[in-house]
N, C-alpha and C positions, 0 to 999 in steps of 0.2 A: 504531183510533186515535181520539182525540177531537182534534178541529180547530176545536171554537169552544164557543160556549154554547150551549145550548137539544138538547142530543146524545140521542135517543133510544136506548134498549134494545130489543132485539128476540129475544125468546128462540131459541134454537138449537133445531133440529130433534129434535137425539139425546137430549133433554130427557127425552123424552117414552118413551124406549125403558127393558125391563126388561132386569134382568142378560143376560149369553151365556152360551151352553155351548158345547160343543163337537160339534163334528160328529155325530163317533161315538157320544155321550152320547144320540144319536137311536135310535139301536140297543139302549138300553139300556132306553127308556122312552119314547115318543110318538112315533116316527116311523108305527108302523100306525094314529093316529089322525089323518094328515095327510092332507090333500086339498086339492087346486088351489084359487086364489082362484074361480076365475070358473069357467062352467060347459062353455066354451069347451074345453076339454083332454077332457072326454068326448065333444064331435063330434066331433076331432081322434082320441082309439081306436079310435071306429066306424071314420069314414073308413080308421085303420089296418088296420082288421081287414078292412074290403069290400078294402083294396088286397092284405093276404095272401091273400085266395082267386082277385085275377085272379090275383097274381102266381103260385099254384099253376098254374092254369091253362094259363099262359103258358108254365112249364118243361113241363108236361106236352105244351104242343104243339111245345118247339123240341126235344123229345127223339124227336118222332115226325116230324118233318122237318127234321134238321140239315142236309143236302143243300139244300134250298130256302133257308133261312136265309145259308148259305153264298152261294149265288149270287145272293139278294136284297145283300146284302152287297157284294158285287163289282161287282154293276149299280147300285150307289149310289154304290160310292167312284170310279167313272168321270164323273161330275159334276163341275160346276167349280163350281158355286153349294154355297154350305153352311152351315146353319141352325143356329147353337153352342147357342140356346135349348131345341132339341130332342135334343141332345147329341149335334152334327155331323153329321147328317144331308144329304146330298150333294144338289143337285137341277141338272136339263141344263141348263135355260135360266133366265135370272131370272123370267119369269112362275111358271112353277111353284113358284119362292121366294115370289110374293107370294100366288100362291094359297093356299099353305102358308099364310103367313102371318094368311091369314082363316080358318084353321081352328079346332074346337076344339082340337084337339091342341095348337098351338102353344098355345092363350087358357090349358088347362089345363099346360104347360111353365112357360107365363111366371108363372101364381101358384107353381107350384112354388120355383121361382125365387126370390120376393120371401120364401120362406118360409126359403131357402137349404135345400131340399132337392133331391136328385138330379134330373137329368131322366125321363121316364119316355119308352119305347121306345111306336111306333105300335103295336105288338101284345098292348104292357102295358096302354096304352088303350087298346081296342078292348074286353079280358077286362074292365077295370072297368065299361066301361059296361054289356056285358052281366050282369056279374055284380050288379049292382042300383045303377051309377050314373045322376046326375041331370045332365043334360045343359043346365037351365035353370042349374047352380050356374056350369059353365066355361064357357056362353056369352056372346058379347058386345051382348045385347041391352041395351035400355034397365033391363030388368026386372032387370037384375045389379048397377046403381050400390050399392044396400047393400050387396051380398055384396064389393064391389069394395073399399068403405071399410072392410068388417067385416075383411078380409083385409091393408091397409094399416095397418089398428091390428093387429092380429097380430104382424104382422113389425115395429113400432113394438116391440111389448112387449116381444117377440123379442130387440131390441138394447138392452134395460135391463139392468144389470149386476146386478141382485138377482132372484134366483127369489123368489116368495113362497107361501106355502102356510098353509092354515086348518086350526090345530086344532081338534077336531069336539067332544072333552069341555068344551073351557073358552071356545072361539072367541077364541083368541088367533091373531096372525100369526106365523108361523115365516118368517123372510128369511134366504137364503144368496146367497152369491154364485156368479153363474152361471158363472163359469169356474171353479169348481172340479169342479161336476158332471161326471160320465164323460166321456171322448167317444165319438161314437158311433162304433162299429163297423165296420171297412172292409167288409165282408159283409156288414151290415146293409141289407136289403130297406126298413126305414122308419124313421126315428129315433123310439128308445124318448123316454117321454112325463118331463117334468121328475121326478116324483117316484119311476119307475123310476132315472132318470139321480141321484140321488142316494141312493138307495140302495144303487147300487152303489158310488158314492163313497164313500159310509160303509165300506161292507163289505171296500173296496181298503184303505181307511185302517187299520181296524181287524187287517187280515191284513197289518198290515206294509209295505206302500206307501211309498216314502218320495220326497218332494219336490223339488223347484230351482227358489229363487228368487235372480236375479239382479239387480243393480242396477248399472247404468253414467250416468253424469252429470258434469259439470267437471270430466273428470279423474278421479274417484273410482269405485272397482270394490268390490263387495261383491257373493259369491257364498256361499251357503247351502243345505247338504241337511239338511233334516230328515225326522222320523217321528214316527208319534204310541205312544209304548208302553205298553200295558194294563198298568194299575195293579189290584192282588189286592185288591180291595176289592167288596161286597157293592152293587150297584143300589138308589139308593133316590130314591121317588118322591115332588114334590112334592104341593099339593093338586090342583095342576090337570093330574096327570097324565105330566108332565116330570121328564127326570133332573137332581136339583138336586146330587149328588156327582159330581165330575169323577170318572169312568173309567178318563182318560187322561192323560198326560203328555208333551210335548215335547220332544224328543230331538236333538240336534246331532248329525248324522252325521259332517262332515266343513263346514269355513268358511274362507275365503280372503278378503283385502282390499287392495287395489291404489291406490296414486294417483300420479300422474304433473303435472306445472305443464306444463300445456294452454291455460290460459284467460288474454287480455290483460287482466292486474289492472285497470288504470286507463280501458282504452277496452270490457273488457267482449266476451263471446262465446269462442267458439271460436275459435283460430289458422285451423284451416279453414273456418270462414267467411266471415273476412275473407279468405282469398284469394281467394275464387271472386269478390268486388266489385273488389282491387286490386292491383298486384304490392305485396308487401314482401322488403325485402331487411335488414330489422335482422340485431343477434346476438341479441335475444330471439326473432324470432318464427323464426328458424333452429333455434333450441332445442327453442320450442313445437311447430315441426312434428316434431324428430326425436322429442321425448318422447309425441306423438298415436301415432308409428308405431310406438314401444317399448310404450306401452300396450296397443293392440290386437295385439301380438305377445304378452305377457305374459296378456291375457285367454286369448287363443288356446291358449298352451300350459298352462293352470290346464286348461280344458275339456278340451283332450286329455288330460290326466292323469285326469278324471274322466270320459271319455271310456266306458271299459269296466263301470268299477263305480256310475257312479252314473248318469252323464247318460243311458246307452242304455236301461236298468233303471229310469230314473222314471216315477212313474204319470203325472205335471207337471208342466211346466217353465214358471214363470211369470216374465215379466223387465218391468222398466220402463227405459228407455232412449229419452227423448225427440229427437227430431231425428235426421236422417241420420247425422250426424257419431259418436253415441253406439252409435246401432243398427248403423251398418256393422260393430263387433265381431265381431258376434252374426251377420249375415247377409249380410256382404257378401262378394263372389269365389265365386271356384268351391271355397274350399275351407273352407268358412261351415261353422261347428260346428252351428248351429241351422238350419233350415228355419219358413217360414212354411207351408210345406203340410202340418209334421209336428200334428196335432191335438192331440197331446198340448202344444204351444207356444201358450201363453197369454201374453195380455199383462195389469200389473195393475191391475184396475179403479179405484183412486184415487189421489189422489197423495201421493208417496213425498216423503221430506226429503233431506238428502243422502247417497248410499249409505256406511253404518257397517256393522259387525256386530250393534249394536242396534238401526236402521233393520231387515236384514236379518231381523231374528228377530222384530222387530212386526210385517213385513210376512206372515212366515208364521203368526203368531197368528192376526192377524187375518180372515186367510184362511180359516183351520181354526177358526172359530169362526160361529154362526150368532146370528142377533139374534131375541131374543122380543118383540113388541111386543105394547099393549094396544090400541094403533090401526094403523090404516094410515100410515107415515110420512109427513107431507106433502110436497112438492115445495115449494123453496126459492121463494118468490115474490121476481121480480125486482124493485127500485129503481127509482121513475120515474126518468126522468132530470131534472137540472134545466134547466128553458127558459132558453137565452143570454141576457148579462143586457144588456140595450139602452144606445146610448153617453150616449142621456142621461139613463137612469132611472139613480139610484144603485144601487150592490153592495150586494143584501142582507147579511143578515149569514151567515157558513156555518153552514151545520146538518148535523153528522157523524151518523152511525148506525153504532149501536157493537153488536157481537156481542155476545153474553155467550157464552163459553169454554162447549164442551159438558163433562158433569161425567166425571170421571174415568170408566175402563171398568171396570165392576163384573162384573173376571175371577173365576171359581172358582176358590180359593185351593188351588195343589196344597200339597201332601206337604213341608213346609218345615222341621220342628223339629230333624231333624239339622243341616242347615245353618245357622237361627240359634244352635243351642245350642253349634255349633263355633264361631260366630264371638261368640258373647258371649265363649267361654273357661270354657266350664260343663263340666268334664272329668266329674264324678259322673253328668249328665245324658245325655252324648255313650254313655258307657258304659251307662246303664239304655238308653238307644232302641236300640244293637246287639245289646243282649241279647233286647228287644222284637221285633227281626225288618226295622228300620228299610237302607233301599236305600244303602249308603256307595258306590257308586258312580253314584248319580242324577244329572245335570246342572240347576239350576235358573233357570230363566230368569228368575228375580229376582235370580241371582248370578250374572250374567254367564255362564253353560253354566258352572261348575267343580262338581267334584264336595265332598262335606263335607270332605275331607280339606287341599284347597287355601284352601279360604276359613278352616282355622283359624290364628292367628297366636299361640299360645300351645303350650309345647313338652309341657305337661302334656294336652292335650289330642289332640295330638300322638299322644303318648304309648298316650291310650285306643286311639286303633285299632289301635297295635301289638299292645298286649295281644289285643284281641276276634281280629285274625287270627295269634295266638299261638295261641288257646283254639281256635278255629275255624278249621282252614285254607283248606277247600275250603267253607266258607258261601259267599263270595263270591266275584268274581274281583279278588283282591286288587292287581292289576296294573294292570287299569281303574281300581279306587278311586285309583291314585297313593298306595299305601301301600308306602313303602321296601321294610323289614325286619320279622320277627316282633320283638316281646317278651316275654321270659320272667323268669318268676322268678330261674333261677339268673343270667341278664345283671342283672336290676334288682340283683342282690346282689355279683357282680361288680363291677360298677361302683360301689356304694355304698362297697365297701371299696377299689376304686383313688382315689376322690375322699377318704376317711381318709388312705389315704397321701399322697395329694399335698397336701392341709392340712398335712398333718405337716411334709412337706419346705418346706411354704412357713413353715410357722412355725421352723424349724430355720433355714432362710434371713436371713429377717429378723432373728431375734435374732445371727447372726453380723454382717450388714450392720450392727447397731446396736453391735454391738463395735468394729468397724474404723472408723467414726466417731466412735465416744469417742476413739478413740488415736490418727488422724488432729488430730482436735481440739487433744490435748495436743501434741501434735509443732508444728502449726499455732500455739499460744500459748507455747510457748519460743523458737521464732523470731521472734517478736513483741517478746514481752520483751528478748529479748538487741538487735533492731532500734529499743528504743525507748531500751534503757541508751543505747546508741552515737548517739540523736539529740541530749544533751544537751552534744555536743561540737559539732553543725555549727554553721554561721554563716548557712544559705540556711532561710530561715525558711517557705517552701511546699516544703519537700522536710517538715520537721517537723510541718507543717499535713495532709500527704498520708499521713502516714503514722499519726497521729491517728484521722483520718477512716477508713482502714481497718480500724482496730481497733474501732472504733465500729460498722461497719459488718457484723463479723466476729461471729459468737456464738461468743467463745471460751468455753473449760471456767473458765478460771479470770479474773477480773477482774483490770485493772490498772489503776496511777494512775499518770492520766496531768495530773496538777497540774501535777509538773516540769517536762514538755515544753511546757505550754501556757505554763507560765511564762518559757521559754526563747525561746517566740514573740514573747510582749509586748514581751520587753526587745528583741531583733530587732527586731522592726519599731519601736521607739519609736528606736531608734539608726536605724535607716532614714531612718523619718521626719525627725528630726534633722538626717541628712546631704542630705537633700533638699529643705530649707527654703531659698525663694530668696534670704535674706538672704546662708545660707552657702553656695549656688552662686555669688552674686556676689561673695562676699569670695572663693573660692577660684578664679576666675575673674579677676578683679584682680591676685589675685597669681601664677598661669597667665604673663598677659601683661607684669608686671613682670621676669619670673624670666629672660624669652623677649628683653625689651628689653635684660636687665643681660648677656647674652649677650652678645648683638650688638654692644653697646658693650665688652665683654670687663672690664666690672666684679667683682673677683673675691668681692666682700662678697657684693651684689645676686644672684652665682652661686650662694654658700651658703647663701643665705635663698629663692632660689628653688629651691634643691634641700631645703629642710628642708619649705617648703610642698607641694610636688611628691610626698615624701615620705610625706604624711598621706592625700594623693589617690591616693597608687597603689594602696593593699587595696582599694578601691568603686571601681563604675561615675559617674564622675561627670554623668551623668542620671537614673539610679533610684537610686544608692545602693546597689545588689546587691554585695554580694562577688565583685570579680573572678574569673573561671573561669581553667585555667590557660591557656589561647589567649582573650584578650582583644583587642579592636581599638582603635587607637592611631591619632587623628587631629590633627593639630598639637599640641599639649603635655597632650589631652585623651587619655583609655580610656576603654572602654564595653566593658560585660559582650555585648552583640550588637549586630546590627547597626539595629535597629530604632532602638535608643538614639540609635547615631550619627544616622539621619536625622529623628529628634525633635530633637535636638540644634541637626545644624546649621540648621533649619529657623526656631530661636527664636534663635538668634545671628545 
């Protein structure tokens, strides 16, 4: 991130590194020209090999006195003192622990130890030293402080997460990483030397071996087996000696991915975390913890389902699962799918993003892939830190230091043309590469593991692998590929001639559809017409208007004039208008109340002249003007076509 001006660059390490290959690709071309960095791993063979002749020694004398052994044995475990660095060795009183303790025996246990190799038995050292050991090496004299430090960086390099090794033709560095390499042996008298221990690696990988990498974090489960499997193509060597054509290929055996809401969104951690600081009692973190123990019940039973065929049968089981809370999955109770004492359970040497299926399958690329370098990789130099800034010297200004992004991984590009050529939708292309001899059931790790036949989205394409395991039954395993059904000739013609038919019926269809619409039509513009004769007789001039507008609105067959009715509107509404003009509401109003007075007074003229007025007003609403309906409403000497009238009405009276 940049956080002010003046922001330095600082190149990334991996800058510096040449393309990767792959493991096995070692086997194919430069692994017999490899040899240890340093010269260190040939005193370490000697030593090996002076300790295989005590150790001959040793079986030959506990085979000629197992009786003694036996009762040296019983008179040790009768002790109450016991010395774990010489591998439990029993003594009576504590003095005799400390004397021990000044011995070489223990001095050469306790390097054994820092080297994390086995302990060696009093009788085992006794046969090395006579056998041509140096007893100035495991003493604790002054004159040992080198061998002391030479042995401290040993077991230092020991717990570096990258073996590295020296090409002998080109002097380049070969780096893998060291928990991939074998593990040693449970009968193994002395661990084989790194570049034994990877060779057999290769050799497990290449003979089918297949892996577990698991990943657990916030909730999120990704587990993965893979293999690597031998690609039929010819070894070929760069200039300096190395196989520059992948061998191999990446293989999904079986992938599982899990996630569960674990983690408190907004305060951050695990649910069980925060317990063990303070009681909570919400309805989230009641959830969170039931969903923690659904999770690890769901991990649980993935693994035992892979229990038999994959996890017992791996060569490796590498997991990343940081904190308790993650790793108790994997290793907590008595009825832990995984053991930390099982050697083949590695953990992964970098860090991991959050467990996916595509996290899950970088992390086993990565693994199975080994680094060529033209140097030795540097070690990250750390950042001074900045000296605190005093209360009354001003804040300098910040100065960020910004990584540069190490460059893309310059992988060996496997075997891909079937797959992009099914996913352009190149059906002529799809067809030459199966005829070519190309893998239709390969998974590729640029396409998510699906095989060619899934990644294409075009049915002509489709199509081609019908055909090639129409021609070909037994080429492949066509059930792996995910390829349905055959296709043949006499279906492609089958079905051409059922799809003639069915255009046929469809065009048969349609032109009946477009008959019953014409005649629909006509039926639809006589009832028009004969509804629009009969409009030039009403009086309600939005019945005439409504009925207009659907004709217009209508694509009948044949046109009509509609002058008439519109002219029968005009005059409507201008009589309308007419009757609704407030001079002549108040003149008909005047005499309303005239008509209503001569009543009262029982005038019988005033009756006939308010019956002649009365008269004129009863066809119309006298508020709009509308032609009376035949239920009209009648309020003091006044009608109204509805009732809205009457309360306009009386509202302006």
């Amino acid at each position: 991130h940049r956080c002010g001006r003046g922001a330095h660059r600082v190149p990334h390490p991996a800058s510096r590194q040449a393309p990767r290959m792959l493991l096995t690709d070692l086997l194919r071309g430069g692994l017999d020209e490899l040899a240890t960095l340093d010269a260190r791993a040939d005193a370490e063979a000697e030593a090996a090999g002076l300790q295989q002749a005590g150790l001959a020694r040793l079986r030959s004398f506990a085979a000629a006195a197992p009786a003694a052994a036996e009762a040296e044995l019983a008179e040790e475990e009768s002790g109450g003192y016991i010395c774990h660095v010489s591998g439990g060795v029993r003594f009576a009183s504590l003095d005799e622990l400390k004397a021990h303790c000044r011995s070489d025996w223990y001095r050469y246990n306790l390097k054994r130890r820092a080297k994390s190799q086995p302990p060696a038995g009093e009788d085992q050292f006794e046969a090395l030293v006579e056998a041509g050991g140096d007893l100035d090496e495991i003493s604790g004299s002054d004159e040992s402080d080198d061998d002391d430090e030479e042995a401290a960086a040993a077991a230092r390099a020991d717990k570096q997460p990258v073996a590295t090794f020296r090409h002998r033709l080109s002097g380049l560095l070969v780096s893998a990483w060291r928990c991939v390499l074998a593990p040693i042996p449970p009968d193994a008298d002395a661990p084989p030397s790194q570049l034994a221990a990877l060779r057999t690696s290769a050799q497990r990988l290449l003979g089918g071996a297949h892996l577990l990498v698991l990943l657990s974090r916030g909730g999120h489960f990704a587990a993965i087996v893979v293999k690597l499997t031998p690609l039929s193509n010819a070894p070929k060597l760069d200039a300096n000696g190395l196989c520059s054509k992948p061998g191999s290929q990446l293989t999904v055996l079986a992938h599982k991915t899990l996630h569960r809401y674990v983690t408190r969104r907004k305060a951050g951690g695990r649910q069980a975390t925060a317990d063990g600081a303070k009681a909570i009692k919400s309805v989230g973190s009641s959830l969170r913890r039931h969903n923690e123990a659904m999770l690890t019940q769901e991990i649980r039973e993935c693994l035992a389902g892979w229990s038999a065929q994959y996890l017992k049968t791996a060569d490796l089981v590498f997991f990343a699962a940081p904190g308790p809370a993650n790793s108790s999955a994997f290793f907590g109770g008595a009825d832990a799918p995984l053991s930390r004492a099982d050697p083949r359970v590695r953990s992964v040497p970098f860090i991991t993003n959050r467990p996916t299926l595509g996290e899950a399958s970088r992390v086993a690329t990565r693994l199975l892939y080994v680094d060529v370098h033209t140097e030795a990789p540097a070690a990250a130099t750390p950042l001074p830190k900045p000296p605190k800034p005093s209360k009354k010297a001003a804040a300098p200004t910040p100065v960020a230091v910004v990584v540069e992004a190490p460059p893309a991984e310059d992988l060996p590009k496997l075997p891909a043309e079937l797959h992009q050529a099914a996913l352009d939708g190149d059906a002529a292309l799809v067809a030459e590469l199966l005829a070519l001899g190309s893998d239709p059931t390969a998974k590729h790790l640029d396409f998510k593991f699906k095989v060619p036949y899934d990644v294409s989205e075009n049915k002509e394409v489709r199509n081609a692998f019908r055909r090639r395991m129409a021609e070909a039954p037994d080429e492949w395993d066509w059930k792996l590929a995910k390829v349905p059904s055959p296709l043949t000739d006499d279906q492609e013609r089958d079905k051409a001639d059922k799809d003639k038919a069915r255009e046929r019926e469809r065009k048969k269809r349609r032109e009946k559809e477009k008959k019953d619409l014409k005649s629909r039509q006509l039926v639809e513009a006589t009832e028009l017409a004969a509804a629009l004769s009969a409009s030039l007789t009403l009086t309600d001039a939005d019945a005439i208007e409504a009925l207009i507008s659907k004709i217009r609105a209508k694509k009948a067959a044949v046109e009509f004039d509609l002058s008439p009715a519109q002219a029968r509107v005009a005059a409507l509404r201008a009589e309308q208008d007419a009757f609704t003009d407030p001079t002549a509401r108040r003149r008909r109003e005047a005499g309303a109340r005239a008509a209503a007075l001569e009543a009262r007074l029982g005038m019988a003229a005033g009756g006939a002249a308010g019956a002649e007025a009365g008269s004129g007003a009863a066809m119309r609403c006298d508020w709009c003007g509308k032609p009376l309906p035949a239920q009209s409403f009648n309020k003091h000497v006044f009608r109204y076509c509805t009732s809205a009238c009457v309360q306009a009405h009386s509202k302006q009276l």
